[in-house]
C-alpha positions in Angstrom: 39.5 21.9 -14.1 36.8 23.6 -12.8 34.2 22.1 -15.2 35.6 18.4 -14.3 34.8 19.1 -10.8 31.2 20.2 -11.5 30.7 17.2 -13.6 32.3 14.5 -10.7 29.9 16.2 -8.4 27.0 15.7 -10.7 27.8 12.0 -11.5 28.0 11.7 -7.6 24.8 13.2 -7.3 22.8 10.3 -9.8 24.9 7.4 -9.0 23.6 8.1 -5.4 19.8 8.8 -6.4 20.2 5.8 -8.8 21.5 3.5 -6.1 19.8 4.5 -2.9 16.8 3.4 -3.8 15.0 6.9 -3.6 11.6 5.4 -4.4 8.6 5.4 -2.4 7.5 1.6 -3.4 10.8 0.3 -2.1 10.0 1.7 1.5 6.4 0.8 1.1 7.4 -3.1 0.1 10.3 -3.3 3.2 7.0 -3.1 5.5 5.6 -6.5 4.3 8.6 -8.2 4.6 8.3 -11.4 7.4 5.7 -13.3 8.9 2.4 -12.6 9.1 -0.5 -14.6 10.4 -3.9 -14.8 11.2 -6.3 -17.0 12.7 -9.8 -18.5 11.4 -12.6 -18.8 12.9 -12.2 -23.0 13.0 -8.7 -22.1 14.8 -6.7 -22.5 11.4 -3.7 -20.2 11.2 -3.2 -18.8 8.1 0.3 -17.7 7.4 2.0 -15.2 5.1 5.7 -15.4 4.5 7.0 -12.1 2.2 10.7 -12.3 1.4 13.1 -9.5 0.1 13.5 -10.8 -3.0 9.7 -10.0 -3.3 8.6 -13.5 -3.4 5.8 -15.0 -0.8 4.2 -18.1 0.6 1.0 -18.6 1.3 0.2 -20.9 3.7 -2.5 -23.1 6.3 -3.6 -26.2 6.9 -4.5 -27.4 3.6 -3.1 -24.8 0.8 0.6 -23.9 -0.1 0.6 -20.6 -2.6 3.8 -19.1 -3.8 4.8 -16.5 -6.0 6.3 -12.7 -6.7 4.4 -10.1 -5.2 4.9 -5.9 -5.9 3.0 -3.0 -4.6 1.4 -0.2 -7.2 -0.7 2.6 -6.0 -1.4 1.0 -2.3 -2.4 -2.4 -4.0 -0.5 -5.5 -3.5 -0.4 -7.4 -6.3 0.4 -11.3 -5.4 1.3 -13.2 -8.3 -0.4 -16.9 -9.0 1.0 -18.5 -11.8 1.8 -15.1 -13.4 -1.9 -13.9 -13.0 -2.4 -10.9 -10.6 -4.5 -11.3 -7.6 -5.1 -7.6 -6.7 -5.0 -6.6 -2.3 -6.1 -3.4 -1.1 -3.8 -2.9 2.3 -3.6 -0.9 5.0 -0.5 -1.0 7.8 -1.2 0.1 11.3 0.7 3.2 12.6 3.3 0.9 14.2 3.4 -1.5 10.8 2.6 -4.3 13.0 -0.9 -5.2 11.6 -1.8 -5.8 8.5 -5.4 -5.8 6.7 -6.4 -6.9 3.2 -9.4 -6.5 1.1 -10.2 -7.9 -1.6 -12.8 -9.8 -4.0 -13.8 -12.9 -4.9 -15.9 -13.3 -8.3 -19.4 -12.5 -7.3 -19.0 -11.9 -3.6 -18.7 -8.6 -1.4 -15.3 -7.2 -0.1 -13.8 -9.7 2.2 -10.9 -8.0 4.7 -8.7 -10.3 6.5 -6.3 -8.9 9.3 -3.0 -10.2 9.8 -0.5 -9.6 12.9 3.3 -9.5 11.9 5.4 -12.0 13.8 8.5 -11.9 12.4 
């Protein structure tokens, strides 16, 4: 009897680990879910759409990018046509702004800031 207690309480024990979603990535990808935009220096808002089925849109005045998108290692990895566009982030303390970096073949860093409106 005893020993059938000790294993319910142990199967309790990893079916909650297993289904709470104890990992550090899922709490790190709830922060870029909404809307996010920016503006350009022409006035053109650019606007970043993540979803919690960890899809995205990418969107302005003249281009419409969609895709999946994960986090690894504080690097958002956006997916284009199943080819990895690597973003190093950074949140604000109160996970309201957003700023990527990230390199275009031969040219510097580039970091855009985003403000979360949604």
């Amino acid at each position: 009897m005893k020993k059938n207690i000790v294993l319910l309480i142990c199967f309790f024990i990893i079916a909650t680990i297993l289904l709470c979603g104890c990992n550090g990535n899922s709490n790190e990808i709830k922060k870029f879910y909404g809307e996010w935009q920016r503006t350009e220096i022409n006035g053109e808002i650019v606007t970043f759409n993540f979803f919690s089925n960890n899809t995205y849109e990418l969107i302005d005045d003249d281009t419409y990018l969609s895709g999946n998108f994960s986090v690894d290692d504080n690097i958002l990895l956006l997916y284009i046509e199943k080819i990895p566009w690597e973003n190093n982030y950074l949140f604000s303390e109160d996970n309201t702004k957003l700023t990527l970096t990230y390199t275009l073949t031969d040219a510097d860093n580039t970091s855009v800031t985003y403000i979360k409106i949604i």
